[in-house]
C-alpha positions in Angstrom: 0.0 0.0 0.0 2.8 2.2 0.7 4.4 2.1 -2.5 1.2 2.7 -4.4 0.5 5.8 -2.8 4.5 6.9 -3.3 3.6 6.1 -7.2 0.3 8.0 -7.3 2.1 10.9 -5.8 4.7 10.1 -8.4 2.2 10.4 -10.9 1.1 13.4 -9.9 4.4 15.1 -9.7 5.1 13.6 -13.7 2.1 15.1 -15.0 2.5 18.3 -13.7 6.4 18.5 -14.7 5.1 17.0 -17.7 2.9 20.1 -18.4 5.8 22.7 -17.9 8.1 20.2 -20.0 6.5 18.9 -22.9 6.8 16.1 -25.0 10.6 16.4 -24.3 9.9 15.5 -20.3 7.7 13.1 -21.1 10.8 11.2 -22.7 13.0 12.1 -20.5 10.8 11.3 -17.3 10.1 8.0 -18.9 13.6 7.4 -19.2 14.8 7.9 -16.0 11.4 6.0 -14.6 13.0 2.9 -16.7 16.6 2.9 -14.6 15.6 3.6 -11.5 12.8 0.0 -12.2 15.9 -2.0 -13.7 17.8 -0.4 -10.5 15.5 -1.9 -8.5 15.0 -5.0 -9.6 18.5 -5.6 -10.0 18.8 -4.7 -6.2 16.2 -6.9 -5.3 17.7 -10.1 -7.8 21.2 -9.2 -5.9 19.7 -9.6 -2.2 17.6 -13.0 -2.8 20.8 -14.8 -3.6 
């Protein structure tokens, strides 16, 4: 529950950087939303070992 919340707030904070940004933050947000997932994952691959 806690991390859905922290990704609806998330959301929120995209869309309205997305508004000031453009198209251009959209990419870019998207990007960066991408690595820090693989970062993540990879972290939590590493720790079930």
């Amino acid at each position: 529950m806690i991390a859905l919340g922290s990704i609806i707030v998330l959301l929120g904070v995209v869309m309205y950087l997305t508004e000031i940004l453009g198209a251009k933050g959209m990419i870019i947000i998207g990007f960066l939303t991408e690595l820090v997932g693989v970062y993540y994952y990879w972290q939590n691959k590493k720790t079930e070992k």
